[in-house]
N, C-alpha and C positions, 0 to 999 in steps of 0.2 A: 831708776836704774833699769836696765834692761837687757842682763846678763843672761836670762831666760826667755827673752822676747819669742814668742809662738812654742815654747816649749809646755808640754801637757806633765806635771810631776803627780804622783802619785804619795800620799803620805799616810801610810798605815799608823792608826793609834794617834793620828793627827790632831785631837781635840785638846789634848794637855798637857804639859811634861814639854820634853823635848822634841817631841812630834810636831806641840803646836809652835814652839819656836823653830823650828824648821818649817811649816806652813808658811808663819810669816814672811822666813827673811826670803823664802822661794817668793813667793807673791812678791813681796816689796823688790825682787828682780824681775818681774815681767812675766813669771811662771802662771800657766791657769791652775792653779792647784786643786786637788782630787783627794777632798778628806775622808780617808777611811775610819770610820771609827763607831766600835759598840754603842760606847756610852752617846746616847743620841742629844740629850743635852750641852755636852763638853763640844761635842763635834759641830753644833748647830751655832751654838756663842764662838765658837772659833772664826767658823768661817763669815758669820756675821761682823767680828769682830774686821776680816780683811776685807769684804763688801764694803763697809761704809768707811774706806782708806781708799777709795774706787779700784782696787784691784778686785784680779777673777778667782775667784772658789767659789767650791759645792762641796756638799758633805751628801755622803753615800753612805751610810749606816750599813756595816760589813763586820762579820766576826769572818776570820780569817780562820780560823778551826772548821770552818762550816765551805766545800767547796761551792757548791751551788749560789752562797754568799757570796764568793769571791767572782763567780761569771757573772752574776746578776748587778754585781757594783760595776766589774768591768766592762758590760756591755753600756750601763748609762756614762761612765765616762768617755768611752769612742762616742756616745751620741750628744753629749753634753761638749768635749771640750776636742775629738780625735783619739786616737792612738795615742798612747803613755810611750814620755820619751825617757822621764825619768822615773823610777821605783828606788823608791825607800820604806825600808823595810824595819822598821821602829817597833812596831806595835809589839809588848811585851810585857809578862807578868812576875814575879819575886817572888820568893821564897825563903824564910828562916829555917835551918834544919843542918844536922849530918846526917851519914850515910844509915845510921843506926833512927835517928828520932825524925827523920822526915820519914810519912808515910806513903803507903805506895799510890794512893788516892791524888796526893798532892805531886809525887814527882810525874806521874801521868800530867795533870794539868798542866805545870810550868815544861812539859815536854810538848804538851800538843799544841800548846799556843806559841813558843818560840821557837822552837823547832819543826816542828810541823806545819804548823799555821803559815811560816817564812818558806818553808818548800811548797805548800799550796801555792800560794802567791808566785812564787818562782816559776809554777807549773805552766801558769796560766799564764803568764805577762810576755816572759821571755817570748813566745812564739809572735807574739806582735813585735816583737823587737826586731827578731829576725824577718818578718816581710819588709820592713822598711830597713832593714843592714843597717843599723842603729841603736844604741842605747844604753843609757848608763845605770847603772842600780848601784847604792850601798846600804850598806847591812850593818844595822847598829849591835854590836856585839859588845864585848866587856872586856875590862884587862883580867876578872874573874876567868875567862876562859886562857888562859896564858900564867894565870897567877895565884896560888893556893889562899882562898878566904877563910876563916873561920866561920864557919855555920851556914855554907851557900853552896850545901852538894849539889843537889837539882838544878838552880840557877844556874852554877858554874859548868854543871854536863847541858842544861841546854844553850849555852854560849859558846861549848867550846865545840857545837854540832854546828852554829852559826859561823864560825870563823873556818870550820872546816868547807863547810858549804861555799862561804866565797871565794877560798881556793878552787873549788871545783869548777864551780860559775864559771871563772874569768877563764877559766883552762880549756872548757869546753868551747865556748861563745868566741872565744877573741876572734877565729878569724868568720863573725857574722858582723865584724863593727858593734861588739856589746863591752864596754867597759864596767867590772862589779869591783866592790872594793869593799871593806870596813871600816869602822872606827870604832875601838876601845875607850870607851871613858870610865875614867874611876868614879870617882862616888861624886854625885851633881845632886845639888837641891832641886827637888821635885816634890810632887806634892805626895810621892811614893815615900820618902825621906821621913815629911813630918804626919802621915799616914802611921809606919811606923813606929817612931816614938812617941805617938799620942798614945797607940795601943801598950805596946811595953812599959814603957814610962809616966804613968798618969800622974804622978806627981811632977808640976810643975822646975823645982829644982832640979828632980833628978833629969828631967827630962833638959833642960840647959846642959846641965853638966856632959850629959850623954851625946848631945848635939853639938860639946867642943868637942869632946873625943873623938866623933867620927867626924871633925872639919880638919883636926892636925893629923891624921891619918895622912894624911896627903903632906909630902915634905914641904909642899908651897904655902900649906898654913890656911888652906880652908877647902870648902868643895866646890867644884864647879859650878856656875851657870848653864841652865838651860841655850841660851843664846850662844855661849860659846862653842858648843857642839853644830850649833848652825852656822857657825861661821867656817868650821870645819869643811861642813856638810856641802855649803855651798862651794864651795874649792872642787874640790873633788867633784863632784858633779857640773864641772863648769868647762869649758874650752879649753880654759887653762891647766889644764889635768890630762890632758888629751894623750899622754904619754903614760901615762898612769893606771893600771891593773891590776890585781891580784896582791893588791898591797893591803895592811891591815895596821894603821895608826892608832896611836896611844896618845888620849888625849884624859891624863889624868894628876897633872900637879906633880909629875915627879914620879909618882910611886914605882914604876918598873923600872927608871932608871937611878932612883934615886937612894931608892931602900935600903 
């Protein structure tokens, strides 16, 4: 497939989750892909993983809270692969809490990595956009930021800074030829998922039982796939999208319109 042929995509958080299935299906389109990602083990099996499929990645070992991190990644990607034609802005942390039992240690973090971390990135990418009047970015954001959770105060205030932010983007940039978008997804199996209930749940039944509960959450009767969100991802960042800004899709089984 060659949907991405000579395009340079950027994958923040690329090593696991839905980062790394959007790696993928980018790569398996003709994308050079440009894995950003802390965990240097996840990010290194990733891209090893799309090397020996003979497609193109690199893994850049980047904390995106860390600006100098993000020029230092950016510069070997223009010298590795060119200018970034696409930015995706994935990389992202959780949080269990309300506004009362999350502390402020912790809403700082899931602040500066989703929220902040994603305007670094933005800071810095964007202006390569605009020398070539070109480019597309989306921004993985949550139906969370549009939709009140039980115990996701932080997460739900740093998504719903995300979704504000790609308003802004597309508003600012349209007329340099940059297209930014989002997508919402509800709850998707990830390794954040069963991370989770191993910790809460150590018992094995409870932790079943617990892991139906949050799949019928979703009126379609289970949670997402990783790869589904790549299929999204791919759309939108494709040709065929070319009409397409400042929009912010829900991609979660139902729940916002089903509920």
């Amino acid at each position: 497939m060659s949907k991405f042929k000579n395009n340079t995509a950027i994958v923040t958080g690329g090593g696991k989750g839905i980062g790394q299935a959007i790696a993928r299906r980018f790569a398996e389109e003709g994308a050079k892909v440009a894995i950003w990602e802390a965990d240097e083990i996840a990010g290194e099996e990733t891209t090893q993983e799309i090397l020996t499929k003979g497609q193109e990645a690199h893994f850049f070992k980047c904390d995106i809270t860390d600006e100098g991190s993000i020029q230092n990644a950016l510069s070997g990607v223009s010298e590795k692969f060119g200018t970034p034609d696409i930015l995706i802005n994935n990389a992202g942390i959780a949080n269990v809490g309300t506004a009362t039992t999350t502390s402020v240690e912790d809403f700082d973090k899931v602040m500066e990595v989703n929220a902040k971390g994603m305007f670094l990135c933005l800071r810095n990418i964007i202006p390569t956009m605009i020398e070539k009047k070109s480019g597309v970015i989306l921004n993985l954001a949550s139906i969370a930021s549009r939709l009140g959770i039980a115990d996701r105060f932080a997460y739900s205030a740093s998504k719903g800074a995300v979704l504000a932010m790609t308003l802004s983007v597309a508003r600012d940039y349209v007329d340099h030829g940059i297209r930014c978008n989002c997508v919402c997804p509800g709850r998707v199996h990830t390794p954040f998922v069963d991370g989770f209930l191993k910790k809460y749940y150590p018992d094995e039944n409870k932790r079943n039982e617990k892991f139906d509960e949050l799949s019928k959450y979703q009126p379609i009767g289970r949670m997402g796939e990783p790869h589904e969100i790549a299929n999204i991802a791919s759309f939108l960042c494709s040709s065929d999208a070319s009409f397409i800004t400042g929009g912010a899709y829900d991609i979660d089984g139902g729940v916002m319109s089903l509920k």
